[in-house]
LUMKOL-319608 format. One record per atom (N, C-alpha, C): x, y, z; residue in one letter. Coordinates in steps of 0.1 Angstrom, whole numbers, plus 5000, padded with zeros to 4 digits. Layout:
BEGIN
XYZa...
***
This chain:
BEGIN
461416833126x461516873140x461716753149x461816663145x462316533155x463916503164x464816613151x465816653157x466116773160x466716783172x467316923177x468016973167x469016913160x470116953150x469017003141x468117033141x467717103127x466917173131x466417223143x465617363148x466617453155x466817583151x467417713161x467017673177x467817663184x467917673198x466917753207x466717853201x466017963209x465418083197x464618093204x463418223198x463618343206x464018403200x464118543213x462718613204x462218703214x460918803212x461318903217x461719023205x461619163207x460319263209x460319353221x459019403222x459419533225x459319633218x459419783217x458419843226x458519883230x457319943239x457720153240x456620163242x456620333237x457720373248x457320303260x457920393274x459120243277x459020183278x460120033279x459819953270x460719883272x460819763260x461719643270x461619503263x461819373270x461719223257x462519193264x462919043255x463018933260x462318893258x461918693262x462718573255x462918483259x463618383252x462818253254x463018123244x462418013253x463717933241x463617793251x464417693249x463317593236x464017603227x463317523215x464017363219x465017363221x465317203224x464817123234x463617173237x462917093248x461217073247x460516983249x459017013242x458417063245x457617113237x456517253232x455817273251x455217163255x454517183267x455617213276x456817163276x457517263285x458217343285x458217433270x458817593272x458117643278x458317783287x458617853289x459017943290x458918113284x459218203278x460118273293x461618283291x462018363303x462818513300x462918593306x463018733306x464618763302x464918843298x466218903301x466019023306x467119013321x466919093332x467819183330x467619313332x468219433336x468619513349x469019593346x469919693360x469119803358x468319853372x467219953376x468320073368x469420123366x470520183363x471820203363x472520303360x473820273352x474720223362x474720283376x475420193383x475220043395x474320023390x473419923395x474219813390x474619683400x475019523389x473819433391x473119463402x472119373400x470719383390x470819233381x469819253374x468719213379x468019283380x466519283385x465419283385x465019373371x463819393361x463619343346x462619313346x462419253329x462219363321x462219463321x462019623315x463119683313x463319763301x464319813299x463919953292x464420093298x463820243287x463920283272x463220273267x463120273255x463520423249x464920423253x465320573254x466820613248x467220683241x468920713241x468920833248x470520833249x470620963253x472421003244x472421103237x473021113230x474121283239x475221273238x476121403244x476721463233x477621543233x478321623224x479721553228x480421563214x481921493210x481721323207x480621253211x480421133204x479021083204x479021003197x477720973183x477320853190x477820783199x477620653203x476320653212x475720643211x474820713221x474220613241x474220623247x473620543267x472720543258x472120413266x470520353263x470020233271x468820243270x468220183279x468420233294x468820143303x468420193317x469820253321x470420283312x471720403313x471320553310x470220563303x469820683305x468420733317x468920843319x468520873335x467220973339x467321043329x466721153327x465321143315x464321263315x463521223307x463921353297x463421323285x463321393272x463321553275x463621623273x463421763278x463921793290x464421733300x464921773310x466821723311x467321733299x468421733298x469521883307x470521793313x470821933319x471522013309x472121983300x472322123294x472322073277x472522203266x472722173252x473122093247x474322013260x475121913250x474621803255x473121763255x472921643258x471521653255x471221513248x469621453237x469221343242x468121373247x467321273253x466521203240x466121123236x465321073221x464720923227x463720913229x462520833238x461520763230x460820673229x459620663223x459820583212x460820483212x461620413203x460320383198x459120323200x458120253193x457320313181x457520423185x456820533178x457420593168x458820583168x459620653155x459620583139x459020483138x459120403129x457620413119x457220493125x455520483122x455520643112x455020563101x454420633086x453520753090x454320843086x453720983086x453721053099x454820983105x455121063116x455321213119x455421293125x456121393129x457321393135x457921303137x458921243142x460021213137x460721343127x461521243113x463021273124x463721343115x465121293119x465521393130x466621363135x466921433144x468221513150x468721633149x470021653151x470521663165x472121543167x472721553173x473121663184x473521663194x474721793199x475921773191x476321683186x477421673177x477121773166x476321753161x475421823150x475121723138x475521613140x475621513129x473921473131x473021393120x471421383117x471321293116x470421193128x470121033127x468821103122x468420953111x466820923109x466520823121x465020813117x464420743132x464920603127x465320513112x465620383113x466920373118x467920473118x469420503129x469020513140x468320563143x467920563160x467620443165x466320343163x465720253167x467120163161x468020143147x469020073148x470020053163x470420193164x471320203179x470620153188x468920133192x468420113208x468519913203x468119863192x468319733185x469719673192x470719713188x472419713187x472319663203x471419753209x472219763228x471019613231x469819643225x469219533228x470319383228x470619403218x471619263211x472819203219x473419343222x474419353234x474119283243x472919323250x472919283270x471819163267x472019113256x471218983253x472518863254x473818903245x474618883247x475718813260x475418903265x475918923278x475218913291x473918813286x473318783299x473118603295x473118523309x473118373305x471818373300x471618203291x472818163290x473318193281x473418333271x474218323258x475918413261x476118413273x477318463276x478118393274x478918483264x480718403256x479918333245x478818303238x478618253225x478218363217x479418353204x478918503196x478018413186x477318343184x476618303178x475118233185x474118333181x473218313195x472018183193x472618143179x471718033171x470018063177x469518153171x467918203174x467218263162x466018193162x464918323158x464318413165x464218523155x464018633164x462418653162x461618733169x460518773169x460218933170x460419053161x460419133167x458719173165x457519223173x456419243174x456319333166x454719423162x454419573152x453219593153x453519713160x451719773167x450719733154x449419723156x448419733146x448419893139x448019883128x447920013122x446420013112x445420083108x444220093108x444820063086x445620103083x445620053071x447019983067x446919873058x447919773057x449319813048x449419943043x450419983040x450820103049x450220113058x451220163069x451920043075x451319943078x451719823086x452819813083x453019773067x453819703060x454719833058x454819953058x456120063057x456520053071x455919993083x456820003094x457419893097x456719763089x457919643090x459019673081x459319753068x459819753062x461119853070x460719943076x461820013084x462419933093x461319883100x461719813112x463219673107x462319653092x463619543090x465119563090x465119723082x466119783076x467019823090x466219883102x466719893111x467319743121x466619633120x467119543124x468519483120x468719473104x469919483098x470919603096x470619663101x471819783106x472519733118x471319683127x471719623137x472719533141x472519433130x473619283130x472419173130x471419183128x470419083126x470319033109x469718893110x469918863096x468818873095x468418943081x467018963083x466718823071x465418733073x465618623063x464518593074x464718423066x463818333076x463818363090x464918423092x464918343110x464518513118x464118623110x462918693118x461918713111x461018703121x459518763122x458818863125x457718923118x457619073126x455619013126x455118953133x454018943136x453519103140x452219073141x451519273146x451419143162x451119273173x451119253189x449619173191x448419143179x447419053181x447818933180x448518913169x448718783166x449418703178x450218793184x451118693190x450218663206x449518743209x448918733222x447718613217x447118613206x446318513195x447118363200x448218363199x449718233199x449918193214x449918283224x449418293235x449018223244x447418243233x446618163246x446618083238x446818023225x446817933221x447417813227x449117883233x449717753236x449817743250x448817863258x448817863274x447517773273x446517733268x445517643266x445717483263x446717463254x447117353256x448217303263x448717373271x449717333283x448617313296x447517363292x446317353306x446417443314x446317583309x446617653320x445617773316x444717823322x443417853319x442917963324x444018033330x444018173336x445118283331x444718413333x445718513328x445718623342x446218653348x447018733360x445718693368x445818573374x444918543382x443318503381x443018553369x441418523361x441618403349x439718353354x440118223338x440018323327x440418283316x440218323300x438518303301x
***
């Protein structure tokens, strides 16, 4: 680590969230005490250009005649209140991945059948997109990063490990390389990493209170 040429540029952190979801980045070519994890910003909606929020809906929304499905803060509406047959609201990206769900596959208006690792692949894909297309990785198709994607805790360790295992499979549907350069920590660890390295930067409060 003494040279840049031999650490990934950036660490992006994927965070699925039941109701949103949001992706941080920090600059690895600069030292440890001065990264800083910064947001990729979004549009409150579909016709919105200003990005403005660090949240994004953890939601598709699928129509009839194509498979491609709006996501994120392109979809408008909530789950069940689609205006008519030919449109699928499918929400809760965080939750579809999880062993012994109720939650299995789902049919289109098309009529065509995503599983939940096709699903969470498509909301992945759009993540990747407006990751893409926001500075500073705009115009580089090569985003030279490790990824971080987080994984709720689960009360036994082979549920854990069947939802990293989906979650990876869905990652690589995605266009992610799944190998060294991602990570699927559970959501302790990383808040554990945290305060680890908000403690030795000297900074000894969390939303206004000490630790």
């Amino acid at each position: 680590q003494q040279s840049a040429s031999l650490v990934k540029h950036w660490t992006m952190g994927i965070d699925f969230g039941t109701s949103k979801s949001a992706v941080y980045y920090t600059d690895n070519w600069v030292p440890v005490e001065e990264r800083s994890p910064r947001p990729i910003t979004w549009p409150v909606g579909p016709s919105a250009t200003d990005r403005t929020v660090t949240t994004t809906r953890s939601a598709l929304m699928f129509r009839g005649g194509s498979d491609a499905p709006l996501c994120g803060h392109e979809v408008l509406v909530e789950a069940g209140a689609e205006a008519s047959d030919n449109e699928l609201v499918v929400d809760a990206m965080k939750t579809r991945l999880r062993p012994h769900t109720t939650q299995g596959d789902v049919v289109l208006p098309s009529g065509k059948q995503e599983t939940p690792v096709n699903l969470v692949a498509h909301f992945m894909r759009y993540l990747l997109d407006e990751v893409r297309g926001s500075e500073p990785f705009r115009g580089n198709p090569d985003l030279d990063a490790r990824y971080v994607l987080t994984l709720p805790v689960m009360p036994q360790r082979e549920d854990f490990l069947s939802q990293r295992d989906s979650t990876l499979r869905a990652a690589a549907m995605a266009g992610l390389r799944v190998g060294d350069d991602l990570l699927t920590p559970s959501e302790p660890e990383c808040a554990a990493l945290d305060l680890m390295h908000s403690l030795r930067c000297g900074d000894y409060s969390f939303g206004g209170q000490p630790y």
